[in-house]
VOTOR-899739 format. One record per residue (C-alpha): residue number from 1; x, z, y. Coordinates in steps of 0.001 Angstrom, whole numbers, padded with zeros to 6 digits, m for minus. Layout:
<rs>
+-----+---------+---------+---------+
! num !      xx !      zz !      yy !
+-----+---------+---------+---------+
! NUM !       X !       Z !       Y !
...
+-----+---------+---------+---------+
</rs>
This chain:
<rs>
+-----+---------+---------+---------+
! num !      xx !      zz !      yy !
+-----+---------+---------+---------+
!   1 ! m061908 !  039505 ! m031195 !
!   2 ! m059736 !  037487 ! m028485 !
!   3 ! m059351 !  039252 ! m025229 !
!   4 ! m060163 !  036248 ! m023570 !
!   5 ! m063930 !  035511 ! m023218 !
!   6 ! m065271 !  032442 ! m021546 !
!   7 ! m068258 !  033572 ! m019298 !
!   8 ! m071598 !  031690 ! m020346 !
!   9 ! m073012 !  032481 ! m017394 !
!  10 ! m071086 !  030512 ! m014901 !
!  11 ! m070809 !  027728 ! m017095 !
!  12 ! m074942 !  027330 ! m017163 !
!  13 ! m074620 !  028061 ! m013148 !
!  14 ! m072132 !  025147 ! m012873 !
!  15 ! m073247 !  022275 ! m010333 !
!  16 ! m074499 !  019150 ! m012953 !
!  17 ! m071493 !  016942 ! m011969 !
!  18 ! m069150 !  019525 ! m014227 !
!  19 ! m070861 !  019693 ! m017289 !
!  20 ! m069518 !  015866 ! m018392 !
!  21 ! m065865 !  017180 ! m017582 !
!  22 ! m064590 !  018563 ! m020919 !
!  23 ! m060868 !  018298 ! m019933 !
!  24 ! m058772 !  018072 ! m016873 !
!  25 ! m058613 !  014661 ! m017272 !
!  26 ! m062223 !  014182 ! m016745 !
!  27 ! m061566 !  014975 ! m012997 !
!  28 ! m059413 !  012056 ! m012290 !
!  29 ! m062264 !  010143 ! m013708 !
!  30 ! m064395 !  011350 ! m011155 !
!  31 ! m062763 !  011721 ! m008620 !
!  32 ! m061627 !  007853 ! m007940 !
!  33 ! m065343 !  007554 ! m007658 !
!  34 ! m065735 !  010249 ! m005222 !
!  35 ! m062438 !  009731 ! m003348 !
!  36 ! m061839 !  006985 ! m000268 !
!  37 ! m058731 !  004184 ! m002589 !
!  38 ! m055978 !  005909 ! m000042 !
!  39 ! m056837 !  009123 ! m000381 !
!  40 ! m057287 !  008806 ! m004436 !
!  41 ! m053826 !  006773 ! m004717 !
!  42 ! m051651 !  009304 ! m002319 !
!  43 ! m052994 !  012112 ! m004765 !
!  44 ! m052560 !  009606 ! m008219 !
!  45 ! m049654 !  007814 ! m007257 !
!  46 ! m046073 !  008075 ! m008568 !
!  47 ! m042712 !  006306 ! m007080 !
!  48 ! m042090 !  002627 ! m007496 !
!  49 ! m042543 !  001493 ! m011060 !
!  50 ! m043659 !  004995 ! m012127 !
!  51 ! m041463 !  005004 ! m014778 !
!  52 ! m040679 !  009255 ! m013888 !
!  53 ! m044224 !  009954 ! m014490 !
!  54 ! m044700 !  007852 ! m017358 !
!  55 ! m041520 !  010118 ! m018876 !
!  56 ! m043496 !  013328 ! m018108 !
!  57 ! m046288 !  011907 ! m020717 !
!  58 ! m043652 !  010681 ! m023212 !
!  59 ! m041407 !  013830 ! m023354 !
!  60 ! m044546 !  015799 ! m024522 !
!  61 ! m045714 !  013785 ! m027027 !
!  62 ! m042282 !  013930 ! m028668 !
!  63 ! m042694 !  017920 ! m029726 !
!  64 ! m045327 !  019003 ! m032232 !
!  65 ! m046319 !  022576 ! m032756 !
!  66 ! m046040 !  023951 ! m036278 !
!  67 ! m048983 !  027010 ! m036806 !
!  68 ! m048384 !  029971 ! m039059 !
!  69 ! m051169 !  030896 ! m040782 !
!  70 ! m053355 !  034525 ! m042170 !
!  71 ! m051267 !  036104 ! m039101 !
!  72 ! m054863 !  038139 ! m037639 !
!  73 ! m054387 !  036746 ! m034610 !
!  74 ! m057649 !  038726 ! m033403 !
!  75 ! m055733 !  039893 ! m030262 !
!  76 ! m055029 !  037055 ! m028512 !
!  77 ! m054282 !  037647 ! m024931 !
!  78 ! m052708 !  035063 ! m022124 !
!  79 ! m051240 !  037902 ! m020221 !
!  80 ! m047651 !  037117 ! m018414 !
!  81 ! m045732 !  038946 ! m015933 !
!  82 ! m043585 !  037704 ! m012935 !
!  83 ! m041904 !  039060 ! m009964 !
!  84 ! m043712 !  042529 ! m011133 !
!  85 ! m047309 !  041046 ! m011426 !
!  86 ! m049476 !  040684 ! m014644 !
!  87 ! m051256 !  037274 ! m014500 !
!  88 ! m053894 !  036663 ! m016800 !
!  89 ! m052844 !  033306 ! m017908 !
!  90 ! m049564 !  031824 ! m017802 !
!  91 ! m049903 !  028629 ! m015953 !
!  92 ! m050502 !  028481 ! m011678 !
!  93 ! m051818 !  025796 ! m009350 !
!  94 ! m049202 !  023791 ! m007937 !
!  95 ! m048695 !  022906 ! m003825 !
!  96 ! m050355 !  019651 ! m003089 !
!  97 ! m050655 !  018283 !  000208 !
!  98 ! m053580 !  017221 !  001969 !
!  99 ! m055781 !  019598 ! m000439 !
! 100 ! m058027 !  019951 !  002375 !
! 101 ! m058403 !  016647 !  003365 !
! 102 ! m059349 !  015539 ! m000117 !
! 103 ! m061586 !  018439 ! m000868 !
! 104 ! m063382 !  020976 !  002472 !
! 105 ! m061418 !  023384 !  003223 !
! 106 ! m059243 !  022341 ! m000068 !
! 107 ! m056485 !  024776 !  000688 !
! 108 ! m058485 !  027621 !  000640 !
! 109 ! m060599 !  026566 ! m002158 !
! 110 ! m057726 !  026167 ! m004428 !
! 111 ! m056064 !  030028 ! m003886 !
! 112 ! m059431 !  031414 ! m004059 !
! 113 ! m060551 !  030059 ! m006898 !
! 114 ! m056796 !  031044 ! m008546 !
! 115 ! m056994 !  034405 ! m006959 !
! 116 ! m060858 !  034681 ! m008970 !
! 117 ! m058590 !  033947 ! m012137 !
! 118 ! m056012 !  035688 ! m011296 !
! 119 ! m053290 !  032774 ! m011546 !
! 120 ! m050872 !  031863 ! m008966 !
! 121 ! m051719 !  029347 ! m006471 !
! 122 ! m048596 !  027706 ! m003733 !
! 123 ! m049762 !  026268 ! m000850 !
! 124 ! m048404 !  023167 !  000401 !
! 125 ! m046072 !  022663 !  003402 !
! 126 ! m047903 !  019507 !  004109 !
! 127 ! m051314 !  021216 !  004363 !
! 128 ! m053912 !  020523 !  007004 !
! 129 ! m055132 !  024269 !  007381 !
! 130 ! m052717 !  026881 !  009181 !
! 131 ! m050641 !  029561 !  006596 !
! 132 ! m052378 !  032017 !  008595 !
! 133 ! m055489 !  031219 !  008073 !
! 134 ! m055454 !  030615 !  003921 !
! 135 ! m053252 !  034193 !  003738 !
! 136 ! m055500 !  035832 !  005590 !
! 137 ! m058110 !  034615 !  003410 !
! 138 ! m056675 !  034804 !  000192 !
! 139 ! m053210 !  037645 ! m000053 !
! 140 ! m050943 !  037056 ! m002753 !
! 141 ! m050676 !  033126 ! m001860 !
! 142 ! m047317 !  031421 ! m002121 !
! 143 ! m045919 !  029291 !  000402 !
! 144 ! m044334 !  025845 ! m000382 !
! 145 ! m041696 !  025301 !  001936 !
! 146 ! m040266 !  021167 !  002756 !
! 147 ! m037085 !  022422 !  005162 !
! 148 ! m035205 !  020490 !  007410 !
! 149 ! m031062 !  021135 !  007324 !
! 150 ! m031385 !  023006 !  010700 !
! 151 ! m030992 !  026599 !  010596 !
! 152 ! m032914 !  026777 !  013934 !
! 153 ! m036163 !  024876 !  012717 !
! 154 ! m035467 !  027087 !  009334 !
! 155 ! m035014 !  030513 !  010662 !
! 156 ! m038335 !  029973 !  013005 !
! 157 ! m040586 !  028868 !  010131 !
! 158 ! m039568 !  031617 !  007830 !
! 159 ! m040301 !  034414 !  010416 !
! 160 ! m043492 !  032644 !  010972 !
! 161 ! m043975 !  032637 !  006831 !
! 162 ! m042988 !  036276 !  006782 !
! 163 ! m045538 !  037437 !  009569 !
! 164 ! m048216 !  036614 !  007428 !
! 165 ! m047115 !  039090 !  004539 !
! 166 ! m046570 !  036089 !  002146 !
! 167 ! m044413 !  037790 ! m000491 !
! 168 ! m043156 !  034371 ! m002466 !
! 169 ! m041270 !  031878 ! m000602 !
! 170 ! m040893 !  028046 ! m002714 !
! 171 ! m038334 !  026065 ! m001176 !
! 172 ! m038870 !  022413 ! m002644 !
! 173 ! m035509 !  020462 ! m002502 !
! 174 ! m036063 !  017192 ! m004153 !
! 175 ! m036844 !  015556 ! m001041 !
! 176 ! m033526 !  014515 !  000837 !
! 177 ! m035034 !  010918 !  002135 !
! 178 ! m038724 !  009694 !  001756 !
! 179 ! m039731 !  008137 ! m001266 !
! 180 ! m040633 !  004491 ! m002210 !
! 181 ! m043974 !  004889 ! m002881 !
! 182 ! m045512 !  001181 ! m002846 !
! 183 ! m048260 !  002468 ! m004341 !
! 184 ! m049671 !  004018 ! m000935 !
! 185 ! m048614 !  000863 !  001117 !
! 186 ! m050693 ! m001277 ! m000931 !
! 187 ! m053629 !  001635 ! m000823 !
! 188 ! m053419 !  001310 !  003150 !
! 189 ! m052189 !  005333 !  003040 !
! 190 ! m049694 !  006601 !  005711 !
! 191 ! m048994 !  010304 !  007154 !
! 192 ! m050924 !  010357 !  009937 !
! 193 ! m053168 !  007514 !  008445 !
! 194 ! m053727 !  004553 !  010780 !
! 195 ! m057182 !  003539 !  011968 !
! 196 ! m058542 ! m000067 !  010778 !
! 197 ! m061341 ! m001834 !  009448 !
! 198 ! m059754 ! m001268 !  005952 !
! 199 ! m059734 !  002415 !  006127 !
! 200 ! m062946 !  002734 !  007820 !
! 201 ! m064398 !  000541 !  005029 !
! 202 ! m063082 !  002557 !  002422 !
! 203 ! m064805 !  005793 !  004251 !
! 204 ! m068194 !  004549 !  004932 !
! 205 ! m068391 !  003435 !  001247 !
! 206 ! m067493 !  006887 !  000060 !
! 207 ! m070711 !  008668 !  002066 !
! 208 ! m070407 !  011830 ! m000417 !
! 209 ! m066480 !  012383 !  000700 !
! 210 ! m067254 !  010720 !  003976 !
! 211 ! m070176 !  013420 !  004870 !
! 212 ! m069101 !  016351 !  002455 !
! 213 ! m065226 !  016388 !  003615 !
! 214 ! m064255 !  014428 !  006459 !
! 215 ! m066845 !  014506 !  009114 !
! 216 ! m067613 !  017935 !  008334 !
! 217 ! m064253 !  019250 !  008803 !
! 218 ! m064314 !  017252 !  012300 !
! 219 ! m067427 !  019110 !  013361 !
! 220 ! m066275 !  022732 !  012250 !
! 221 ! m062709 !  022383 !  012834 !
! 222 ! m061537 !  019495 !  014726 !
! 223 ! m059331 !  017051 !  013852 !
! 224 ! m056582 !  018005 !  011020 !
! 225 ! m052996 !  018389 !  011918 !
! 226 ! m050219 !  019426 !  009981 !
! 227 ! m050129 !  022450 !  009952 !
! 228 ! m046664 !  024262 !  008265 !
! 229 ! m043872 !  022222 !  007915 !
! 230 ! m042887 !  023558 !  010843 !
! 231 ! m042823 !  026895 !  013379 !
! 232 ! m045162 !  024888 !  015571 !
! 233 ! m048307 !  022825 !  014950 !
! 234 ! m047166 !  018683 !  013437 !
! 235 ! m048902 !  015535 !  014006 !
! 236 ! m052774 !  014914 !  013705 !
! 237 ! m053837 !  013425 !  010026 !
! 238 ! m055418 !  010209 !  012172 !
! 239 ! m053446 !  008140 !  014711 !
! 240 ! m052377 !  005164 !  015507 !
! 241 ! m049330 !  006234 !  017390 !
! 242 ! m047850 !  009470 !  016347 !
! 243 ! m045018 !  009508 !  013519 !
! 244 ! m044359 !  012743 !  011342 !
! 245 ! m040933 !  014585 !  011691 !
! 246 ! m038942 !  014236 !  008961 !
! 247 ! m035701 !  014143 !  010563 !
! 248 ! m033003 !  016100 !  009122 !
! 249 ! m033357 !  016624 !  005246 !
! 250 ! m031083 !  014827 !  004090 !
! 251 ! m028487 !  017674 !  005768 !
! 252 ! m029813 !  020336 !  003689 !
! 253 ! m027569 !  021917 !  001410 !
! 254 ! m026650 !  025414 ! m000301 !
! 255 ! m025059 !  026663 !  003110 !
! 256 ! m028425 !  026584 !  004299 !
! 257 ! m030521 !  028411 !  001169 !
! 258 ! m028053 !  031099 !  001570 !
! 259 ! m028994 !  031660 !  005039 !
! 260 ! m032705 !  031525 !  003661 !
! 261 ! m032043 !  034442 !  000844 !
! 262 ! m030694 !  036395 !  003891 !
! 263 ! m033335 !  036017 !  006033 !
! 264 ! m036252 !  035874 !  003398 !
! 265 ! m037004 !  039218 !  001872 !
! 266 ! m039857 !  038444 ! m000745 !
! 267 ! m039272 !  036537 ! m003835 !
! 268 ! m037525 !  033460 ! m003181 !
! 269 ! m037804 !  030804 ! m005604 !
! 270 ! m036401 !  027231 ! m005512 !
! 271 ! m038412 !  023969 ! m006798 !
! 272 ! m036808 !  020372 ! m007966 !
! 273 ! m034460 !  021304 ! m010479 !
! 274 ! m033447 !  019404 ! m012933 !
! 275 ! m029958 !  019976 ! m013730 !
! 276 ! m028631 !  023287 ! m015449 !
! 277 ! m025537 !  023258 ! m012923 !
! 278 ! m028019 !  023649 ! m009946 !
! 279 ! m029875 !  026172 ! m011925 !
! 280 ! m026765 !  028343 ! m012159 !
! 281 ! m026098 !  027722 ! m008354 !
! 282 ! m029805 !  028444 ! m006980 !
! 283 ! m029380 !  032137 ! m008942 !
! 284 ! m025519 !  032438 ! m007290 !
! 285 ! m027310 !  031917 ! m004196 !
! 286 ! m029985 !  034276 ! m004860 !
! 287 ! m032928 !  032641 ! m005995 !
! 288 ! m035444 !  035219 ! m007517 !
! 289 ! m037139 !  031761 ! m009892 !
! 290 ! m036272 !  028031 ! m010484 !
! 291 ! m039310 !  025448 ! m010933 !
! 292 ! m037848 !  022688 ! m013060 !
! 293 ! m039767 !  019241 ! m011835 !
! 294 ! m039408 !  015694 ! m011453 !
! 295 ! m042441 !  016438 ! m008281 !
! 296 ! m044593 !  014710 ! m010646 !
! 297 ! m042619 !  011927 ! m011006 !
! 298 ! m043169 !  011342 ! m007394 !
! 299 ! m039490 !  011460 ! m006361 !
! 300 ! m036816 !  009290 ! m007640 !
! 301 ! m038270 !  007181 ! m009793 !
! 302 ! m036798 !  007013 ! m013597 !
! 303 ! m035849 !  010836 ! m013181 !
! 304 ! m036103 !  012627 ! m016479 !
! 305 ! m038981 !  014424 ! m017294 !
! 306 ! m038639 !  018399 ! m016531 !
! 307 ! m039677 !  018938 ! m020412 !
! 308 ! m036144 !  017100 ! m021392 !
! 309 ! m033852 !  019571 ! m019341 !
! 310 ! m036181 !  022749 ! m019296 !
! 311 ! m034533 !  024401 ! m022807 !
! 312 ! m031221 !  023972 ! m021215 !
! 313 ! m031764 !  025471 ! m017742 !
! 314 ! m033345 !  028172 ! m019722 !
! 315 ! m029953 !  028814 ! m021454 !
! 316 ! m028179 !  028235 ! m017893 !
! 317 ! m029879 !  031251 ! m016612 !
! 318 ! m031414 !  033256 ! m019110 !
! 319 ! m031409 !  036296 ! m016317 !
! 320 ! m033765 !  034221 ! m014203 !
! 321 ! m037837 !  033127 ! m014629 !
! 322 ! m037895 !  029201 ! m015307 !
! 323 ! m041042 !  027856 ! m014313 !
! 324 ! m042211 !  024039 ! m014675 !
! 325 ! m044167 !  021788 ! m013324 !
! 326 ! m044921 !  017751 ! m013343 !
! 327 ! m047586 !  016169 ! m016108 !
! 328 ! m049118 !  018797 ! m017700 !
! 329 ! m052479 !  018441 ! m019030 !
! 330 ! m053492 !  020265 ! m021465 !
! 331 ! m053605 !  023937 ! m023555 !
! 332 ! m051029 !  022456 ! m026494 !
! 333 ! m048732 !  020920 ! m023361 !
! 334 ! m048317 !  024630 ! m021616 !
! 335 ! m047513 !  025921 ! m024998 !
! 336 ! m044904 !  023557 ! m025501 !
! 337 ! m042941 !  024376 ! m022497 !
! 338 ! m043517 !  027987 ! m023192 !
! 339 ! m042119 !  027416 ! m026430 !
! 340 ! m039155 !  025940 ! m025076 !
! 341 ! m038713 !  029215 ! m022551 !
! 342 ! m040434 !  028845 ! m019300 !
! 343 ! m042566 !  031541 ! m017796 !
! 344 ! m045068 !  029647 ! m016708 !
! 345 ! m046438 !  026204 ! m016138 !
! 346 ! m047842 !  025049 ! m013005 !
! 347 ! m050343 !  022217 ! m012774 !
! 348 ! m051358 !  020263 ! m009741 !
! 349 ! m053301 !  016863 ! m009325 !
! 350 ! m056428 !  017710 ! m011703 !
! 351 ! m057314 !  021016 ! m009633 !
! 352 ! m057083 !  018666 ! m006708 !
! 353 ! m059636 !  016471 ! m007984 !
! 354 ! m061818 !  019314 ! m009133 !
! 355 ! m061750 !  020567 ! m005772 !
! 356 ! m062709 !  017291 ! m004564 !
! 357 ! m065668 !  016835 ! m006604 !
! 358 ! m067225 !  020410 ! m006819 !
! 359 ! m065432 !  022584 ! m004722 !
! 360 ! m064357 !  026536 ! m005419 !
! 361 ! m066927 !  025522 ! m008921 !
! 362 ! m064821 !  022187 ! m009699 !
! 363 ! m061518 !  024100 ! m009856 !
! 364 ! m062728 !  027752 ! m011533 !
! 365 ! m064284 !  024887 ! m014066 !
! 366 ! m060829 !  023472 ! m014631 !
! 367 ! m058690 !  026859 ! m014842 !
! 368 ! m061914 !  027993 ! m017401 !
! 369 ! m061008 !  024737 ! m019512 !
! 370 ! m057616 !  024971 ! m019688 !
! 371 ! m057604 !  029006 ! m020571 !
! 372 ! m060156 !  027864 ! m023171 !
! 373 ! m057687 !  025471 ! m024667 !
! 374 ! m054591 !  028039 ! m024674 !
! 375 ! m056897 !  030699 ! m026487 !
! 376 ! m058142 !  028325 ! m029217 !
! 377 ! m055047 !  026790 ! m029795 !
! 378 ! m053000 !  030559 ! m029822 !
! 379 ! m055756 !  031270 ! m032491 !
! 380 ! m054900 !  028078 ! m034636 !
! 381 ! m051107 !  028502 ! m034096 !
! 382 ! m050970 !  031881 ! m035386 !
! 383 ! m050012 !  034104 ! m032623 !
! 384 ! m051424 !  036569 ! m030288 !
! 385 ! m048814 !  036764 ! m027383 !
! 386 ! m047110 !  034339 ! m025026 !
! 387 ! m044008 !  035626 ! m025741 !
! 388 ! m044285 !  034617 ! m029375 !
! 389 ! m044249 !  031398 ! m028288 !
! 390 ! m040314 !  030754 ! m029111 !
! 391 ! m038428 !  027179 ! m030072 !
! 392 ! m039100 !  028039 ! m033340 !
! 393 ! m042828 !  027285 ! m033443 !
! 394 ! m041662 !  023654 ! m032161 !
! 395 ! m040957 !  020286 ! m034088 !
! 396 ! m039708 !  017254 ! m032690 !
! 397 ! m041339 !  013866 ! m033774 !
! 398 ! m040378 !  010827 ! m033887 !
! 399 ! m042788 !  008310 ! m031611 !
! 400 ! m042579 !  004471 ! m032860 !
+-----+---------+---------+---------+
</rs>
């Protein structure tokens, strides 16, 4: 019998809005009915003419997984270790910003539900809740770090990180200028968003969001600011006036993660990789993990997938977790990349939405269907570990 047991009674306990979502994709579904257009297409939205995140869809479909069969495969167990911990499934929730705006108290909602599950949850720099106040709440949280190349502004933040007995430190460097994300001009979405007709219209005919999120994180907790992309508190979410800092990224360089692995003490672990020649120097500059990603094809737009590079930063630092994020979906899409040697996969937009739409429920309901898809298709592959998953049990396809 598997190890892995899905728990009939929460799923009968579930709030009736879940029990149509069979997949992770059901969420989006739902939640561009649930969500305000700007909100929905900041969390949706990719870069320009989206080719990047189309890539992330296409470079999975191009593997196919070839099962073994009469292998007893009565054993089955998702188990994976990193940085010294046993997590019971090998895939995390990814940092996304503005969790909490999207979904009450979205931030903390996300790491508790992963802590229930025992998965790894990274909380955005570009959250709306303070650090202190989610790792307080929920130990063992990462923190998702979008630095500036100013040693000053860097060394404050991280002592601020580290006085909240974080342990795991993500530095995200695929972010040197802003973005072109059309996509969120023609939604009417801007960090802090502006106040018009247009966005006031798009509240009022969301009432569920509009009384379940918004005004109810007014009343309890005033307006959101950003919270950690800095030492000190950022710019309110709403306001006609106020710009965001994001002076001074396109200056960071290696000098500067050096000085971080110096000053940082926990696992350190850097995110936007792509090439195997910046894997190799993130572990000569001490990185403790890479994160292969395209930031979900929310970056520069006709970047390769992270699935097209991932085998060869594997080889690049064999010594070193690989982890990966940016498009996947489903059970058979973490086994490919496992296949192909990362640790583990991180997912992001689709807990977002399930957060949105039911809460702590929404994304336990999501982690429960994807661990359900993993476990059946271990069973059908033949194999009871994650580490059997090798290169091997992979076949490339041709797509016409």
């Amino acid at each position: 019998m598997s190890v892995f047991q899905p728990n009939a009674k929460s799923k009968a306990s579930e709030p009736r809005r879940l029990r149509g979502v069979l997949n992770l994709q059901d969420f989006e579904r739902q939640a561009r009915r649930h969500l305000p257009r700007p909100l929905f297409e900041y969390v949706a939205g990719t870069v320009e003419d989206g080719r990047a995140g189309r890539d992330n869809q296409h470079a999975l479909l191009e593997y196919g997984l070839l099962p073994r069969i009469l292998t007893d495969v009565s054993g089955r167990s998702q188990k994976v270790e990193l940085f010294g911990r046993t997590y019971d499934s090998p895939f995390g929730i990814a940092p996304m910003g503005l969790a909490a705006l999207t979904a009450y108290r979205g931030d903390v909602v996300l790491a508790r539900a992963a802590r229930a599950a025992n998965i790894p949850a990274v909380l955005s720099g570009t959250s709306v809740i303070p650090l202190e106040t989610v790792m307080e709440d929920v130990p063992g949280t990462w923190f998702q770090a979008y630095l500036p190349g100013d040693s000053e502004r860097i060394a404050a933040l991280l002592d601020r990180v580290a006085r909240t007995g974080c342990d795991t430190l993500v530095v995200t460097v695929d972010i040197p200028v802003n973005a072109n994300r059309e996509n969120n001009i023609r939604a009417g979405f801007s960090t802090p968003l502006k106040p018009s007709l247009r966005l006031a219209w798009d509240g009022l005919t969301r009432p569920s969001w509009l009384f379940g999120t918004f005004l109810r994180t007014l009343a309890r907790h005033g307006m959101p600011h950003f919270e950690n992309s800095f030492a000190t508190r950022g710019a309110p979410i709403l306001s006609a006036t106020v710009l965001r800092d994001f002076t001074a990224r396109d200056h960071l360089n290696w000098r500067h993660f050096a000085e971080i692995r110096r000053q940082w003490h926990g696992n350190l672990v850097i995110k936007g990789i792509l090439h195997p020649a910046d894997a190799k120097l993130a572990r000569e500059h001490g990185a403790d993990a890479v994160i292969v990603s395209n930031h979900g094809g929310r970056q520069l737009d006709g970047a390769i997938s992270p699935l097209r590079s991932l085998q060869a930063v594997v080889a690049a630092v064999p010594d070193l977790p690989v982890l990966v994020d940016s498009g996947f979906r489903r059970g058979s899409d973490v086994m490919v990349a496992l296949a192909m040697g990362a640790r583990m996969v991180f997912v992001g937009r689709p807990f977002n939405y399930a957060a949105a739409i039911a809460g702590e429920a929404g994304v336990a309901h999501g982690i429960r269907l994807l661990r359900e898809e993993i476990d059946r298709n271990m069973g059908m592959l033949g194999i009871n570990r994650c580490d059997e998953l090798t290169p091997a049990c992979l076949v490339p396809r041709t797509i016409s």
